[in-house]
N, C-alpha and C positions, 0 to 999 in steps of 0.2 A: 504494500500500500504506500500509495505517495502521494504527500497531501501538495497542490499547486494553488496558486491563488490565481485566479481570473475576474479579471475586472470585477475585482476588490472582495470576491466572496471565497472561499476555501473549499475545495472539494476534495474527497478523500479518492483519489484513483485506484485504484484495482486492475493496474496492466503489468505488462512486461519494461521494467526500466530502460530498455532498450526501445520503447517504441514512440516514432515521432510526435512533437505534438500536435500536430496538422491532425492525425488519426482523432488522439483525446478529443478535441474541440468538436471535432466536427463529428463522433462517432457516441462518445460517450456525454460531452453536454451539450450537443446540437448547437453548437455555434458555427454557422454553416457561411459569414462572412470571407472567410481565410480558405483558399483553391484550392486543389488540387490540378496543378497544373504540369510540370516536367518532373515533380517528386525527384531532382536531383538538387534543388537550391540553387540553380541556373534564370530562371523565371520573375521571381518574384512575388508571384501570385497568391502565394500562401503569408504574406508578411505582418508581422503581428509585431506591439512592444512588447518586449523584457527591459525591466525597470526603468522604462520611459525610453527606450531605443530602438531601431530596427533588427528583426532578427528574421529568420528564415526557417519557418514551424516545419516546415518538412524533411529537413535534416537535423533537426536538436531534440536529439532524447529528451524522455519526461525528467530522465536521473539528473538531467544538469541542473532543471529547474525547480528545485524544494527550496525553497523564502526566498525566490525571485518572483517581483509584481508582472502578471502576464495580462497583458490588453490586447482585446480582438474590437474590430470595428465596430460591434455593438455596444463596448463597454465605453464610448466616448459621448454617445449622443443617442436620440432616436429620430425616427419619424415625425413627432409631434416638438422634441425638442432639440432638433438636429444641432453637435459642434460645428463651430463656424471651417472644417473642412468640408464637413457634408453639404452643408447649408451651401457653399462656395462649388461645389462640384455639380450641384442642385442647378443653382443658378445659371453657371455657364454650360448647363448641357452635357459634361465631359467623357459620357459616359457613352460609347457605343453597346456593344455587344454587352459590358459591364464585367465579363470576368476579369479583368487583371486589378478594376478602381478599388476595390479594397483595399488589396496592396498597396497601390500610387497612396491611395488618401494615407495611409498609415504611416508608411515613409515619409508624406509630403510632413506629416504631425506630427513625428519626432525634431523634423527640420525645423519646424518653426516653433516650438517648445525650446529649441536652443537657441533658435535664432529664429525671429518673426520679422526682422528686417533684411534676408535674404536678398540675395543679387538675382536676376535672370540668370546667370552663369554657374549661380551658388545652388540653382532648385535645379538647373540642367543636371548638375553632377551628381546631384544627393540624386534624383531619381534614375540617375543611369541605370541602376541592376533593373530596374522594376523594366519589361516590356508589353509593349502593347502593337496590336497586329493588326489594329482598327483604322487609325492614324488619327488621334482627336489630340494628339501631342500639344497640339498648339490649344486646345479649349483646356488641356489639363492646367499648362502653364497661367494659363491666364485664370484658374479654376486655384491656384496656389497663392497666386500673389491676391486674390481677391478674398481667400481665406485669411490672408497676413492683413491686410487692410482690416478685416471685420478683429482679429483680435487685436492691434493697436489702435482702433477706436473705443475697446474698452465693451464691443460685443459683450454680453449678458453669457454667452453659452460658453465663453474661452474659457474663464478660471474655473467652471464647471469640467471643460474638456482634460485640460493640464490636470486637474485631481484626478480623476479618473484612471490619468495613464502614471500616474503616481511619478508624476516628474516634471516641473512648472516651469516655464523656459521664461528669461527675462528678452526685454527690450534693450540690444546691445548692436553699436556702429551709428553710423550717423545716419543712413539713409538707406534704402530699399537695393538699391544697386553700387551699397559701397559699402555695405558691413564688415567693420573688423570684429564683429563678436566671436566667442566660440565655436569652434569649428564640431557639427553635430558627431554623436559618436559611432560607430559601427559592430554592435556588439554582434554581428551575428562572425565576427572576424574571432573573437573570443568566444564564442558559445558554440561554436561548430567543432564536432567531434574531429578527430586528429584523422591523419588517413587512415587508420589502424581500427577507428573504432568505423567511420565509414562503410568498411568495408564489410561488415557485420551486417548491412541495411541491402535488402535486395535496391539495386538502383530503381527498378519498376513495380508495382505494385497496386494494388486497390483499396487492400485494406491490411494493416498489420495483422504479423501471425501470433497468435494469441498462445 
C-alpha cells in the first residue's frame, strides 16, 4: 500500500510500486484529464505536477511519489470555476482535437507559478516537450500569455489555482517579454526512473500488470 496525495486529498493505493502513475489516476481514481499517449514520456500528454512542477505520469512509479503533492488538471479549477489557465484556453479556443491540452495547460501552470511574467520565447521553451499534431500552436500561445495577464490582474481563481498545485509562483522581471525571474523547474528530469529501472516498464502497454 502507498499512500499518494492528489490534489490535496490522500489515497491509500493498492498496486504494484512499480506501476506508472498515469495507470493510478486514470484506472484506480478516474482522473481521466492526464493521456495516455506514446506511454514512453516522449509526448507529453500525460503531464501532471509533483510538488508544483512538471512531470511525466507515464514513466514515474507510484514508489517515487509517497509525501510528494500530485496535481492533475482537475485538481486546479472546474467547469463552473475554471483556473485562469483553463478559463485562458477556454477563451482562445486552443483546443482542437483536445488530447495533448491537459498536458500544455499543466506545463503552461507550472510556468507561470514561477514565473507569470514569461517571455514569448520563455513559454516557446517550457512547452517544447508537450506536442501537438493539430496545429493551434499559435491559439495555445496566445491561450498562455492571456492566462498570465488574468493572474497578474489579480484574477479571483489564481491564488485558488497556485494552492491547489501546492506551489505559489510570484511576480518576478520586469515585463512579459523580459523576465529575469526564476527559471521554472523540471522535475520530471529528477523523478524519472534511471535506465535500469526503465527498463523494468514494458515500453507499450494498456494497462499495468497487476
Amino acid at each position: 500500500m502507498i499512500d499518494l496525495t492528489v490534489n490535496g486529498q490522500t489515497h491509500g493505493i493498492d498496486a504494484d510500486p512499480d506501476t506508472p502513475l498515469l495507470y493510478v489516476l486514470r484506472e484506480d481514481l478516474q482522473l481521466n484529464a492526464a493521456k495516455f499517449g506514446c506511454g514512453l514520456g516522449q509526448c507529453g500528454a500525460c503531464t501532471v505536477l509533483v510538488d508544483g512542477a512538471p512531470a511525466l505520469a507515464c514513466v514515474i512509479p507510484i514508489m517515487l511519489l509517497a509525501g510528494k503533492q500530485i496535481t492533475t488538471l482537475e485538481g486546479i479549477g472546474t467547469l463552473e470555476d475554471p483556473a485562469p489557465i483553463q478559463q485562458a484556453f477556454m477563451e482562445e479556443q486552443a483546443a482542437q482535437c483536445g488530447f495533448c491540452i491537459a498536458g500544455m495547460m499543466m506545463r503552461a501552470q507550472a510556468l507561470l507559478q514561477a514565473n507569470p511574467r514569461a517571455s514569448d520565447a520563455e513559454i516557446r521553451a517550457h512547452l517544447q516537450p508537450n506536442l501537438c499534431r493539430c496545429g493551434t500552436h499559435l491559439r495555445i500561445l496566445r491561450a498562455v500569455h492571456r492566462a498570465a495577464a488574468l493572474i497578474l490582474s489579480g484574477h479571483p481563481a489564481a491564488t485558488h489555482a497556485a494552492g491547489a498545485s501546492g506551489q505559489a509562483g510570484g511576480a518576478a522581471g520586469p515585463d512579459r517579454h523580459g523576465s529575469d525571474g526564476p527559471s521554472p523547474a523540471a522535475p520530471e528530469d529528477r523523478l524519472r526512473p534511471d535506465d535500469r529501472d526503465l527498463s523494468r516498464h514494458p515500453q507499450q502497454r494498456e494497462r499495468p500488470e497487476r
